[in-house]
ChimeraX commands (.cxc) that place a marker at each C-alpha (Angstrom):
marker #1 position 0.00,0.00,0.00 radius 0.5
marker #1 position 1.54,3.53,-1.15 radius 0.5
marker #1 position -0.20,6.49,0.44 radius 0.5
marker #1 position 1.02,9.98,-0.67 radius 0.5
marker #1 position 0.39,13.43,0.86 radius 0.5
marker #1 position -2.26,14.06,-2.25 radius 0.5
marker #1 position -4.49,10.81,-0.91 radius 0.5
marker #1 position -4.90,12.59,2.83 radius 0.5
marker #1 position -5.15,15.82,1.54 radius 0.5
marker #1 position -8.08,14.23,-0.86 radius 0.5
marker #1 position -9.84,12.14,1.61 radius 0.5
marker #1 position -10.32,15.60,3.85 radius 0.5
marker #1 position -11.30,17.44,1.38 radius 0.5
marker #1 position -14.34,15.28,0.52 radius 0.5
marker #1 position -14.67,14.96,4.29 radius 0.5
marker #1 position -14.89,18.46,4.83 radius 0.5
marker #1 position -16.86,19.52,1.93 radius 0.5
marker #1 position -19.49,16.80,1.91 radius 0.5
marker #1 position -19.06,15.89,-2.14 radius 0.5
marker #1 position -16.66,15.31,-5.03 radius 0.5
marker #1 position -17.37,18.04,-6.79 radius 0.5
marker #1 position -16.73,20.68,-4.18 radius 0.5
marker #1 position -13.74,18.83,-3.02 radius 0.5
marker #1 position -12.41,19.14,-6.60 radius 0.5
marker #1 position -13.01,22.56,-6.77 radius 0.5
marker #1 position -11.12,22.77,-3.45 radius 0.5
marker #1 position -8.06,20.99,-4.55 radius 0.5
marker #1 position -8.03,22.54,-8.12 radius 0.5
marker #1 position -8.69,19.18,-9.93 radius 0.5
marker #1 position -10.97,17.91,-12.25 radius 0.5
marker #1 position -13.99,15.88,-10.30 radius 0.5
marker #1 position -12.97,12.65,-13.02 radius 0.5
marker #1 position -9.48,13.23,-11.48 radius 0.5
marker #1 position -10.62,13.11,-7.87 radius 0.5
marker #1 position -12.86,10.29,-8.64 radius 0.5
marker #1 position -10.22,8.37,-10.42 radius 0.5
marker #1 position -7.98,9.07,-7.32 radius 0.5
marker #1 position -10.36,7.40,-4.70 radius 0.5
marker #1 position -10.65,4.49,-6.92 radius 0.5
marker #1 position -6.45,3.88,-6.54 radius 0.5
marker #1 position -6.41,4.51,-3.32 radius 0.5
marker #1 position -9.78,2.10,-2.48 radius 0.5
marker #1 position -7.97,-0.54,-4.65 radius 0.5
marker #1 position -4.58,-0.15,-2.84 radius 0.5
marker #1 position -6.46,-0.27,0.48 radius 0.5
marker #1 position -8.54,-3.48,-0.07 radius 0.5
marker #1 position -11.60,-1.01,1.60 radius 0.5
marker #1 position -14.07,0.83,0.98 radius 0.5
marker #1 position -13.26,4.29,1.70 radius 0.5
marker #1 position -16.61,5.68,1.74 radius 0.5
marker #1 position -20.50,5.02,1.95 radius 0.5
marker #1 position -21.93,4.75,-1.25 radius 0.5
marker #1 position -24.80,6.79,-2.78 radius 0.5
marker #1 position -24.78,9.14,0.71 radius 0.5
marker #1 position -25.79,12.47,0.35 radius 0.5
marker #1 position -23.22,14.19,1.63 radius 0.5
marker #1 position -20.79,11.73,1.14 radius 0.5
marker #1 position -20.29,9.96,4.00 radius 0.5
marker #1 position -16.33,8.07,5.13 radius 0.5
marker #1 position -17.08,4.60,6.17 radius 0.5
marker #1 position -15.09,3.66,9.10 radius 0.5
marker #1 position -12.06,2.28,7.44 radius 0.5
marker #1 position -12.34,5.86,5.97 radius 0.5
marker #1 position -12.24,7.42,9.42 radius 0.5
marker #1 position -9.08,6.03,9.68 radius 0.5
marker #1 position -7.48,7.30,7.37 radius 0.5
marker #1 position -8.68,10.85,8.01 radius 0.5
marker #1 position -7.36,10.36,11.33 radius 0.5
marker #1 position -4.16,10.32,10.21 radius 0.5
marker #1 position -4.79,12.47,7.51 radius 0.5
marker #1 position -5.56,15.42,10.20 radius 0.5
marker #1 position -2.52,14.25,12.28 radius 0.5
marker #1 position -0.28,14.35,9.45 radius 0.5
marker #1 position -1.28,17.39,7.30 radius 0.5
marker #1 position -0.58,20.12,10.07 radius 0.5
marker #1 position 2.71,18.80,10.95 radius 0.5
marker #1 position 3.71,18.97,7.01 radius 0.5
marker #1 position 2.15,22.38,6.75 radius 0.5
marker #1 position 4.01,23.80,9.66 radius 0.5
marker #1 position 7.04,22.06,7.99 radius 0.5
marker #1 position 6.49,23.74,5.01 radius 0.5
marker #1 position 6.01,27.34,6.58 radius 0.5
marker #1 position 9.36,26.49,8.49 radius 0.5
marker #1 position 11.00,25.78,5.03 radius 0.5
marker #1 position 9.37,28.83,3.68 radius 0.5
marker #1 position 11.17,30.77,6.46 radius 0.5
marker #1 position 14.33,29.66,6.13 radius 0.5
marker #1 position 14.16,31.18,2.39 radius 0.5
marker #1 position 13.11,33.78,2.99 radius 0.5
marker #1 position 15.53,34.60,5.60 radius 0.5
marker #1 position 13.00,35.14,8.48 radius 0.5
marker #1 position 13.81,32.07,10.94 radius 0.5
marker #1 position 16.72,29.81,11.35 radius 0.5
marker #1 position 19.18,28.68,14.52 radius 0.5
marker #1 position 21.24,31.40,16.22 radius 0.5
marker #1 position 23.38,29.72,19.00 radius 0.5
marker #1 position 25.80,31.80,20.64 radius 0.5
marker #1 position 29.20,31.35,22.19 radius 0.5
marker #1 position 30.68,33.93,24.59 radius 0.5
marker #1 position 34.10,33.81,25.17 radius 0.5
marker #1 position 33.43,37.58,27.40 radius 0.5
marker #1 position 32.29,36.62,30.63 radius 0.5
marker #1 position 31.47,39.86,31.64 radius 0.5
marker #1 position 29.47,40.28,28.12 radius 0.5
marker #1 position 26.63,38.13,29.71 radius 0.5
marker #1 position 25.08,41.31,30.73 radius 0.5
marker #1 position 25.85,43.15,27.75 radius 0.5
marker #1 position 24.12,40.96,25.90 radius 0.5
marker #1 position 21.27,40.20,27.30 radius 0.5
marker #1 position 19.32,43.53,26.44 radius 0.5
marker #1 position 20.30,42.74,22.64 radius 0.5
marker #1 position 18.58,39.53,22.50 radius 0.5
marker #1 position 15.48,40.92,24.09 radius 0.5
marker #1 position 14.58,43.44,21.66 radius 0.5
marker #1 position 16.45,40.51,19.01 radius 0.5
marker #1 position 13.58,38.07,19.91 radius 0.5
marker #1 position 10.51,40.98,19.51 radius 0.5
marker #1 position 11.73,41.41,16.16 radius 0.5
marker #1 position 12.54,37.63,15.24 radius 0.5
marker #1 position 10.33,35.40,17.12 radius 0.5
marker #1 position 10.59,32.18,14.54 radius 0.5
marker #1 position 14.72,32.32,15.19 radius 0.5
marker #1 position 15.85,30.05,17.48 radius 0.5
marker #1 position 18.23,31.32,19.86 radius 0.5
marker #1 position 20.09,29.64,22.60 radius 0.5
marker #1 position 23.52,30.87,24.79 radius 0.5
marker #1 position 25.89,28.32,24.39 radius 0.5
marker #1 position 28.57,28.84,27.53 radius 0.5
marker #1 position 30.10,25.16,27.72 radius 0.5
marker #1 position 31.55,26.03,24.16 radius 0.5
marker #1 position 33.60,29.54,25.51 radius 0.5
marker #1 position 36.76,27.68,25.41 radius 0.5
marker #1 position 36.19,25.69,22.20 radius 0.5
marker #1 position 34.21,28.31,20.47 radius 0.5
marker #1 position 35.78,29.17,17.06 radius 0.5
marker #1 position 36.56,25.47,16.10 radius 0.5
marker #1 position 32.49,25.21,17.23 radius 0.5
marker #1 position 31.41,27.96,14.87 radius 0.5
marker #1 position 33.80,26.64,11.88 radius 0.5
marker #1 position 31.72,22.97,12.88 radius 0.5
marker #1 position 28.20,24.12,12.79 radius 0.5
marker #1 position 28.01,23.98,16.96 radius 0.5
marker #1 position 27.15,27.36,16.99 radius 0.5
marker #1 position 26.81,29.64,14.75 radius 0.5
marker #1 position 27.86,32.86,16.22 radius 0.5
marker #1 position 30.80,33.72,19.09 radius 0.5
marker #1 position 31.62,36.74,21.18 radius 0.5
marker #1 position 35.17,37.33,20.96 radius 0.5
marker #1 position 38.07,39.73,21.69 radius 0.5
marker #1 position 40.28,37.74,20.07 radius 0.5
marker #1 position 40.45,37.60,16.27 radius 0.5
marker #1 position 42.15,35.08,14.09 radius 0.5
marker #1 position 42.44,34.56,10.58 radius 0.5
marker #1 position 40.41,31.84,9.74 radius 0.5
marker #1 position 38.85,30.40,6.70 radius 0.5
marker #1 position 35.35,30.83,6.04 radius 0.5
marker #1 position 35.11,33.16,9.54 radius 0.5
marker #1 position 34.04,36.50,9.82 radius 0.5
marker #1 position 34.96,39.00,12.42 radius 0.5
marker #1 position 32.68,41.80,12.91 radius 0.5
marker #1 position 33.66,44.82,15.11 radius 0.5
marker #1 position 31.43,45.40,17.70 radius 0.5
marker #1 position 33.41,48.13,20.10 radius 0.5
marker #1 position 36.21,49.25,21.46 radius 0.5
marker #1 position 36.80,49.04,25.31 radius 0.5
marker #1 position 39.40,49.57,27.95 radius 0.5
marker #1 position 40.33,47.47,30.72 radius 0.5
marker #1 position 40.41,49.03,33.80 radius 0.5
marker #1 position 41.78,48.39,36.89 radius 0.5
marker #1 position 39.90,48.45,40.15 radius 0.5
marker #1 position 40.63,48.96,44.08 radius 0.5
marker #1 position 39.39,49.71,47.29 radius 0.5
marker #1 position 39.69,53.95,47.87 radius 0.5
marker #1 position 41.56,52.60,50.68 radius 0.5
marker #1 position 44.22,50.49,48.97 radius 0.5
marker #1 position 48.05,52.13,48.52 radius 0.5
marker #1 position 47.62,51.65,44.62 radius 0.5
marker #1 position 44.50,53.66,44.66 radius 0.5
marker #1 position 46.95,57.19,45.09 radius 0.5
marker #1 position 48.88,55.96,41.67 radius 0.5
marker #1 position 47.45,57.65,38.23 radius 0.5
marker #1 position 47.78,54.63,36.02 radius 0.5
marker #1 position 48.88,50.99,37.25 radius 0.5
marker #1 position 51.73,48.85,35.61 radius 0.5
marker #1 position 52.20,44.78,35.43 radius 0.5
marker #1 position 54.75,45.33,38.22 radius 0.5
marker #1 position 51.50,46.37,40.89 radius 0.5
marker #1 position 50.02,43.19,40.99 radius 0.5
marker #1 position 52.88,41.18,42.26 radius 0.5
marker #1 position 52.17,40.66,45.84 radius 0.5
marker #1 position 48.21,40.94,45.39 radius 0.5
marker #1 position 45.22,39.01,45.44 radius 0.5
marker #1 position 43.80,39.61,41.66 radius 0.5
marker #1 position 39.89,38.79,41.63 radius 0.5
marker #1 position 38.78,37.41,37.99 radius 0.5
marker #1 position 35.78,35.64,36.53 radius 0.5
marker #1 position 36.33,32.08,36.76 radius 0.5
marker #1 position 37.71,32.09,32.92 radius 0.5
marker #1 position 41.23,30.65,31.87 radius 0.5
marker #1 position 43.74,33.19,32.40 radius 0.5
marker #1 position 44.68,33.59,28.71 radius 0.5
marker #1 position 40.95,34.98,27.87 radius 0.5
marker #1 position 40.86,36.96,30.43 radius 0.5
marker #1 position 42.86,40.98,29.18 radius 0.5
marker #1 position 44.77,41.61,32.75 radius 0.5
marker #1 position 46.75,38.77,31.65 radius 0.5
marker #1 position 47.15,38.72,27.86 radius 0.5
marker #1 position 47.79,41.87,27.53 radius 0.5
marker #1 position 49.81,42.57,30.65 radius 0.5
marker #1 position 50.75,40.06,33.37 radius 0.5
marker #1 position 51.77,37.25,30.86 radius 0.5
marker #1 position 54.19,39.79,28.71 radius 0.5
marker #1 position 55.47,40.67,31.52 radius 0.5
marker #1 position 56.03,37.76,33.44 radius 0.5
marker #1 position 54.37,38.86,36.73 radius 0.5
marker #1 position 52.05,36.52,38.86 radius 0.5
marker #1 position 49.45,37.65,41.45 radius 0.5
marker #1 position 50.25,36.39,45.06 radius 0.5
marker #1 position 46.67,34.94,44.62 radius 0.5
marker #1 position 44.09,34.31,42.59 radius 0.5
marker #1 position 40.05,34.30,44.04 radius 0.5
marker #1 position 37.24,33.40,40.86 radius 0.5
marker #1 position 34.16,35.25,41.00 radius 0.5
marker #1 position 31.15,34.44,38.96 radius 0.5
marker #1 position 29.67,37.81,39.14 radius 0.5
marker #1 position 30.39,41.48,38.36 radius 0.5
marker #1 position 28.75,43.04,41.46 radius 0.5
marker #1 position 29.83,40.52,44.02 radius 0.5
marker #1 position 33.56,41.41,42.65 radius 0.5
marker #1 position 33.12,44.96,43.01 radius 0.5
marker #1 position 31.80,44.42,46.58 radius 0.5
marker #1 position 34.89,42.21,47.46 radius 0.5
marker #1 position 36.99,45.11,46.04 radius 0.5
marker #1 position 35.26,48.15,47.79 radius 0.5
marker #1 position 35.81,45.95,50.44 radius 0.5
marker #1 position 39.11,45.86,50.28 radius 0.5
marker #1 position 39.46,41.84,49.74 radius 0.5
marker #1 position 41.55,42.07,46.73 radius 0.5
marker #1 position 41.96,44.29,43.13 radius 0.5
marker #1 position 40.56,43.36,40.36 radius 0.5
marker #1 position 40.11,44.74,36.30 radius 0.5
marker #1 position 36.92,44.93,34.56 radius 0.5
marker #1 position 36.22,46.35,31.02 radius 0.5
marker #1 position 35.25,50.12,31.30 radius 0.5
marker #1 position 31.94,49.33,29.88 radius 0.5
marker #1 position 31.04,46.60,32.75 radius 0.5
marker #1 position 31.96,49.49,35.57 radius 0.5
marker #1 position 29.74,52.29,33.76 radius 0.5
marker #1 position 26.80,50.00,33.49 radius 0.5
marker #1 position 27.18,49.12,37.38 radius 0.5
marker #1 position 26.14,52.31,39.86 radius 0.5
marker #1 position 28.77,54.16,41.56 radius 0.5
marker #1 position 30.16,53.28,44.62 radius 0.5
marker #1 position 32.46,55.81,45.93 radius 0.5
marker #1 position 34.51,52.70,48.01 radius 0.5
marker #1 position 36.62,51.65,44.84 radius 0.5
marker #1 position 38.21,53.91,42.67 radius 0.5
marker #1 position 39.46,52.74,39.09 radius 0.5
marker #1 position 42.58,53.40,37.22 radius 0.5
marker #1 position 44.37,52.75,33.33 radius 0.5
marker #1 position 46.41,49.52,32.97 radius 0.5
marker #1 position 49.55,51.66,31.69 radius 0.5
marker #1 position 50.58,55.04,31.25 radius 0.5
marker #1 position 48.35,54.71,27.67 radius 0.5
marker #1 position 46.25,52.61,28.65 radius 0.5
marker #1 position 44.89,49.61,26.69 radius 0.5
marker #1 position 42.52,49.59,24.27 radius 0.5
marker #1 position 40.45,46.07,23.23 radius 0.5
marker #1 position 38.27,45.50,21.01 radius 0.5
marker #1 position 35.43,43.05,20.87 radius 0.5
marker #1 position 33.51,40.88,17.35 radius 0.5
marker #1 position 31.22,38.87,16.46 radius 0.5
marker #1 position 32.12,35.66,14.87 radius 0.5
marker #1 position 30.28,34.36,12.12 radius 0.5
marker #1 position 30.83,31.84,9.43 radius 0.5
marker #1 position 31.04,34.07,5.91 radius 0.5
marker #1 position 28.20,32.39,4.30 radius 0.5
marker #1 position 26.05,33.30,7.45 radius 0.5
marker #1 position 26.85,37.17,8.01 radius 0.5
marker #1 position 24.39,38.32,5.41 radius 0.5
marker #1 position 21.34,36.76,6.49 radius 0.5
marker #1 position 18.96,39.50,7.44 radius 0.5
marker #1 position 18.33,38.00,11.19 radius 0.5
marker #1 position 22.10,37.72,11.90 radius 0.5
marker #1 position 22.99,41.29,10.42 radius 0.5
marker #1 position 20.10,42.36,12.75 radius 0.5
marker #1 position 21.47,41.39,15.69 radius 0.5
marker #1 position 25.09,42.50,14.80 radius 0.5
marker #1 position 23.25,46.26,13.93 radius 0.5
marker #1 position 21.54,45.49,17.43 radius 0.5
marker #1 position 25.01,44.55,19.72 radius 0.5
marker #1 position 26.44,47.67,18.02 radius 0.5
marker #1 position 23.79,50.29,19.33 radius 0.5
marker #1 position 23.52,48.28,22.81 radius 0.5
marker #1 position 27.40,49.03,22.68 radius 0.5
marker #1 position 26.93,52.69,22.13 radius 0.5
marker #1 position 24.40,53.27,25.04 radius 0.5
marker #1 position 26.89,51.53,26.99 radius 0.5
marker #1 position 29.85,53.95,26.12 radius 0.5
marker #1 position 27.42,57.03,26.81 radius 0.5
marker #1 position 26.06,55.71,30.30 radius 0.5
marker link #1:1,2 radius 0.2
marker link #1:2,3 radius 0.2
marker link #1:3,4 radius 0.2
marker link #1:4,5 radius 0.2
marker link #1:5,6 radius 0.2
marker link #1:6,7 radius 0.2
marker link #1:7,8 radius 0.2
marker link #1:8,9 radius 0.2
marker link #1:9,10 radius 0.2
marker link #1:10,11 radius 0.2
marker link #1:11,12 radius 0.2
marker link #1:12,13 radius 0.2
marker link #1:13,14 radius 0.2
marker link #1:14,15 radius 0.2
marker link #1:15,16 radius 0.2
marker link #1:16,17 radius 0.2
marker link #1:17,18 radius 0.2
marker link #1:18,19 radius 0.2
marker link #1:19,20 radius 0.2
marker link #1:20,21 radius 0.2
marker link #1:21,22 radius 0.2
marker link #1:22,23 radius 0.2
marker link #1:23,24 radius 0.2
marker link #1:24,25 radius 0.2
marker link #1:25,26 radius 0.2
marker link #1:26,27 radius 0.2
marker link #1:27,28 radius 0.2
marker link #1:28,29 radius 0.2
marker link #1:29,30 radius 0.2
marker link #1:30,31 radius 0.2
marker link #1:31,32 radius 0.2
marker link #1:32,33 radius 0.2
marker link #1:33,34 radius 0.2
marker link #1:34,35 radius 0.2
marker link #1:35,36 radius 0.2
marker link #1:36,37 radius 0.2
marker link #1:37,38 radius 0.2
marker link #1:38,39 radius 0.2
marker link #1:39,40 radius 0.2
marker link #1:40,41 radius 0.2
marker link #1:41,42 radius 0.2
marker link #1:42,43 radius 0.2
marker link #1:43,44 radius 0.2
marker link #1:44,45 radius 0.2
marker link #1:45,46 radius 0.2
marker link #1:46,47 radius 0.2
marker link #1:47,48 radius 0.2
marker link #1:48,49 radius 0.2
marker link #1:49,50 radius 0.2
marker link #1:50,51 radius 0.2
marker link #1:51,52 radius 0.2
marker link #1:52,53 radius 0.2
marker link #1:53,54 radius 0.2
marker link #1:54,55 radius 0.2
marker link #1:55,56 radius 0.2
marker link #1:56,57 radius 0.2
marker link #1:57,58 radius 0.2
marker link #1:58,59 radius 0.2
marker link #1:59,60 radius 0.2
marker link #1:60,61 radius 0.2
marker link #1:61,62 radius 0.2
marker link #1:62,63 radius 0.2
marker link #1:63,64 radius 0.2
marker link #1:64,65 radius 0.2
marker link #1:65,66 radius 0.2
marker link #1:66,67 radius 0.2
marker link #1:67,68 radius 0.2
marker link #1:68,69 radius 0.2
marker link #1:69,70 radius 0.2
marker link #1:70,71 radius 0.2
marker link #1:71,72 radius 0.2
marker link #1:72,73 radius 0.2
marker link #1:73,74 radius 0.2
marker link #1:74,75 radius 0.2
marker link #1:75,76 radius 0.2
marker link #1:76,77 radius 0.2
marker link #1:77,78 radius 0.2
marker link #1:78,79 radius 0.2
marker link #1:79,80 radius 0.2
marker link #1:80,81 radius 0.2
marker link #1:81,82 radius 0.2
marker link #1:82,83 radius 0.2
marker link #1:83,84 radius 0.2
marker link #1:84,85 radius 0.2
marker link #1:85,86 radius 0.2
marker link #1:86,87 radius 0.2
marker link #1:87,88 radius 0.2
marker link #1:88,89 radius 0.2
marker link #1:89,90 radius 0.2
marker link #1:90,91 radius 0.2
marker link #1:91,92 radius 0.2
marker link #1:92,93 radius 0.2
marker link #1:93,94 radius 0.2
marker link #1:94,95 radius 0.2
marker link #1:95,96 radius 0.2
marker link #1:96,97 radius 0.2
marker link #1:97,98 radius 0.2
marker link #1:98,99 radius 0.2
marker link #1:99,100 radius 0.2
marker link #1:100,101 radius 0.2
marker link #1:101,102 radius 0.2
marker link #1:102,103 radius 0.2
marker link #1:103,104 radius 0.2
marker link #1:104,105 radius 0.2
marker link #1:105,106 radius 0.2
marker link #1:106,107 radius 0.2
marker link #1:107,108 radius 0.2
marker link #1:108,109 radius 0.2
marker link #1:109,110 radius 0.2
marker link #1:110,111 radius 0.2
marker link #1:111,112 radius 0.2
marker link #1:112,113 radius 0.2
marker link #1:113,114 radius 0.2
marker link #1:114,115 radius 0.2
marker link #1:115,116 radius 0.2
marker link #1:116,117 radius 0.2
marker link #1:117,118 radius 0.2
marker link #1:118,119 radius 0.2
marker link #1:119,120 radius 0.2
marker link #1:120,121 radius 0.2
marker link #1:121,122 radius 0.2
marker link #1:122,123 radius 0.2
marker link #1:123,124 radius 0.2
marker link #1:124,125 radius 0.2
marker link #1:125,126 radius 0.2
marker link #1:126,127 radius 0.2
marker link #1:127,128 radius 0.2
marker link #1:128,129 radius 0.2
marker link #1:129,130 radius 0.2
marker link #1:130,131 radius 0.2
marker link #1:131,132 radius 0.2
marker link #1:132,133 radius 0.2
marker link #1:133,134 radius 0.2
marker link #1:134,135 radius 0.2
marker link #1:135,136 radius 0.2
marker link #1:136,137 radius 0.2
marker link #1:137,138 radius 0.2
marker link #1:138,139 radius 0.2
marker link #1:139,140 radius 0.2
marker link #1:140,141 radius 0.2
marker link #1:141,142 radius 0.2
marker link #1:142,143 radius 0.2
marker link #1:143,144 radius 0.2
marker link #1:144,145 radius 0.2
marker link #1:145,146 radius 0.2
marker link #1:146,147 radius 0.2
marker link #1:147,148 radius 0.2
marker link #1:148,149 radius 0.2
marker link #1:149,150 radius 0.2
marker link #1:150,151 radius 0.2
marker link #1:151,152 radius 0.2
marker link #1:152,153 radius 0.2
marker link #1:153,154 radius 0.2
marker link #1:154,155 radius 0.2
marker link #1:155,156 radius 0.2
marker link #1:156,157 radius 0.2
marker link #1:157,158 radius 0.2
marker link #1:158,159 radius 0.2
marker link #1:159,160 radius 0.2
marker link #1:160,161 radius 0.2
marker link #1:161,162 radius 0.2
marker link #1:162,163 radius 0.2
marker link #1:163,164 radius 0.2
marker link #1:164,165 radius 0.2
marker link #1:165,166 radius 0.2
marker link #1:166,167 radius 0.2
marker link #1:167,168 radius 0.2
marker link #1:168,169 radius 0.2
marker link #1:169,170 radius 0.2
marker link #1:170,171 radius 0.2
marker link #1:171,172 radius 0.2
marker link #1:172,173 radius 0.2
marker link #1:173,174 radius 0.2
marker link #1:174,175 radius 0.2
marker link #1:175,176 radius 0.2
marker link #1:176,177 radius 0.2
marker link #1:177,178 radius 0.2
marker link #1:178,179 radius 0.2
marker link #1:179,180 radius 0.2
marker link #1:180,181 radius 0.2
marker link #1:181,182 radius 0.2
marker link #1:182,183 radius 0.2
marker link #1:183,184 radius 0.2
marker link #1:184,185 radius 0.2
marker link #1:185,186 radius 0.2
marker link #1:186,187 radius 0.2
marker link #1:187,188 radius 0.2
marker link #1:188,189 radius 0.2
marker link #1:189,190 radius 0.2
marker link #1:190,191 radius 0.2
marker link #1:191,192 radius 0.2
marker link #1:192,193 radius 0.2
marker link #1:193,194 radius 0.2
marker link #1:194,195 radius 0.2
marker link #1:195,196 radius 0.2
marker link #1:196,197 radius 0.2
marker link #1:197,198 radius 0.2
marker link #1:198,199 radius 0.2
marker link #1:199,200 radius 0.2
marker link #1:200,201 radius 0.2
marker link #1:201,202 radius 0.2
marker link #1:202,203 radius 0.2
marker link #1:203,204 radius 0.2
marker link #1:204,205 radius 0.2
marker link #1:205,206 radius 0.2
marker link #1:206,207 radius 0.2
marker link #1:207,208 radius 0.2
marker link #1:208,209 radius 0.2
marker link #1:209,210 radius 0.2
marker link #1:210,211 radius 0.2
marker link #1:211,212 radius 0.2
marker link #1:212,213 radius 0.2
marker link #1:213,214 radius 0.2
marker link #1:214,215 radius 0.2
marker link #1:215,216 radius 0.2
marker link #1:216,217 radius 0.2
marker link #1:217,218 radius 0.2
marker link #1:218,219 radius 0.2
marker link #1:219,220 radius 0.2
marker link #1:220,221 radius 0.2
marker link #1:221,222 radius 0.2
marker link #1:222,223 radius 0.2
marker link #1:223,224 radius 0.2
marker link #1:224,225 radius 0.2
marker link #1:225,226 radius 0.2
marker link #1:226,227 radius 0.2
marker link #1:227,228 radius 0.2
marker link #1:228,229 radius 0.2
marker link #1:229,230 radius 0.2
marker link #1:230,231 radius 0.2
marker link #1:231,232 radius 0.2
marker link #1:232,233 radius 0.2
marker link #1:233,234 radius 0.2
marker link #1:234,235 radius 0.2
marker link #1:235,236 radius 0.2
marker link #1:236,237 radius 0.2
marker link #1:237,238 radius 0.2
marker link #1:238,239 radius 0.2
marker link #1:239,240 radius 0.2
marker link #1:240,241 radius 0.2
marker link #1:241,242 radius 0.2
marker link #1:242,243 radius 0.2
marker link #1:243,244 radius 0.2
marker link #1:244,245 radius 0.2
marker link #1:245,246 radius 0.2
marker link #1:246,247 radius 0.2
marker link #1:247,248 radius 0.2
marker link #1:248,249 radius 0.2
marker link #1:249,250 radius 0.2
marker link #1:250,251 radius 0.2
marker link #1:251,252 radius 0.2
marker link #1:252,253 radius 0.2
marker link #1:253,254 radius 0.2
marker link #1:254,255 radius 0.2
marker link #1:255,256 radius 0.2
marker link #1:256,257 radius 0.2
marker link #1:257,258 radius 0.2
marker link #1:258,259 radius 0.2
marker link #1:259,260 radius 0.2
marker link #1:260,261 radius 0.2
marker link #1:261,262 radius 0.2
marker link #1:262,263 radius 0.2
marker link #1:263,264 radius 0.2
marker link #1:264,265 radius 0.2
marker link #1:265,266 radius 0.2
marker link #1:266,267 radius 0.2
marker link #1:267,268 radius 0.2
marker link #1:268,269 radius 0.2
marker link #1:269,270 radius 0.2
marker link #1:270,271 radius 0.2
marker link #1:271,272 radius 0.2
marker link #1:272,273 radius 0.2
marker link #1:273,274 radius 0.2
marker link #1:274,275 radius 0.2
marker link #1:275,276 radius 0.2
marker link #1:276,277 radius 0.2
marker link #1:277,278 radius 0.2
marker link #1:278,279 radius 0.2
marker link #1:279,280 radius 0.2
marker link #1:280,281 radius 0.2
marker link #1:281,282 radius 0.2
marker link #1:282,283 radius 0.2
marker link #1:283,284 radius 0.2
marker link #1:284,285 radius 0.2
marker link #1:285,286 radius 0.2
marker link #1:286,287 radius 0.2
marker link #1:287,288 radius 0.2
marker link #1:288,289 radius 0.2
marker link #1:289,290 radius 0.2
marker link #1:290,291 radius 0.2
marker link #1:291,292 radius 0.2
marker link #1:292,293 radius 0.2
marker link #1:293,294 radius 0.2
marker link #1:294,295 radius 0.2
marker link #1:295,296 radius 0.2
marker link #1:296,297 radius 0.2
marker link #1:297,298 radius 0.2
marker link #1:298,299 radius 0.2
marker link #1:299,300 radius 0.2
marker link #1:300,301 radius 0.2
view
């Protein structure tokens, strides 16, 4: 027995309309068509798929069956089909994310709220388990975008600027290296450095100062988040640096002070990884257009 997608959509049409001839009409076929239809699928059943000379045609119950499964099936195709439909037309598809920023949690959040209003059929999910692994998972199909401060030049990968930031150090208004005007890699010796609990080679104090240098912190203390850091720091626990960005969003609190990591300062920036086939599709330009004016209210808070 061979039943196609046309035989379900026929038997409820003639269900639903009572008749051949309106269930023709309905399907845009000629009533000898339809009729010639039932026949095949009557003779490939071995049944009778309806009650003869009933006015309106009636199923019999080996009919019932069949639309049964013709109304279980024929949503779940049509939904398929409006999925399919999406994807062309560039209005859903999968958006998982990578962050290899701890602190951007909170950055990003806001972006993927007003993300979502405007693309509800995208499927979006934050990916954290991958932040070590993350380009190899976007150059894979794991994911299919990463937050990065870190570009490399990688086939097939696009890195989109998102903004530029400074890391900052921060300390207790109380603590001796609060009176200097900019710290240097030679400061931390001797300290306790507080850090998200990230390897030390994505976190900036380190690759861009301690490791050069060759200095180590007397300790080390993770933190998982931003304000329970500052509150260790205003209280004097330890120093710490956070992007300049992270310390603008959280209110002031007049018991830390913060200072430049050099004379110059540093400057980072961060991107948005995508794979080069996948940076033009309207939802994923969106949300880069999006992270970009979340970064900008960030700057000016």
């Amino acid at each position: 027995m061979h039943i196609e997608f046309r035989h379900l959509r026929t038997i409820k049409a003639i269900h639903d309309t009572g008749g051949l001839a309106k269930a023709a009409d309905q399907l845009n076929i000629t009533q000898s068509a339809l009729s010639h239809q039932v026949k095949g699928i009557e003779e490939q059943a071995g049944v009778e798929l309806f009650v003869r000379r009933s006015k309106p045609l009636k199923l019999s119950s080996a009919g019932m069956k069949l639309l049964a499964t013709a109304e279980k099936i024929l949503p779940e195709i049509a939904a398929l089909e409006a999925d399919f439909a999406g994807l062309q037309a560039g209005k859903s598809g999968r958006l998982h994310i990578a962050i290899e920023c701890h602190a951007c949690f909170e950055w990003l959040f806001p972006v993927l709220e007003e993300f979502r209003k405007a693309w509800p059929d995208v499927d979006v999910d934050i990916l954290p388990g991958l932040a070590f692994d993350a380009l190899p998972a976007l150059r894979r199909e794991k994911v299919d975008l990463v937050v990065s401060s870190d570009p490399e030049t990688l086939e097939g990968v696009d890195f989109n600027p998102l903004f530029d930031y400074s890391p900052m150090f921060v300390a207790s208004s109380q603590h001796p290296l609060a009176k200097k005007t900019f710290v240097e890699a030679q400061d931390f010796a001797g300290q306790t450095l507080i850090t998200y609990p990230v390897e030390r080679t994505r976190l900036d104090i380190f690759s861009q100062l301690l490791i050069p240098a060759r200095v180590e912190p007397a300790a080390i203390r993770q933190v998982e988040l931003t304000a329970v850091i500052l509150l260790l720091v205003a209280s004097n626990r330890g120093v710490a640096v956070l992007p300049d960005w992270v310390i603008r969003e959280v209110k002031y609190n007049s018991d830390y002070v913060t200072r430049p990591l050099t004379k110059t300062g540093i400057t980072r920036r961060l991107y948005a990884a995508t794979r080069t086939d996948d940076t033009t599709k309207p939802f994923m330009a969106h949300l880069i257009r999006l992270a970009r004016t979340e970064a900008v209210k960030l700057q000016r808070a």
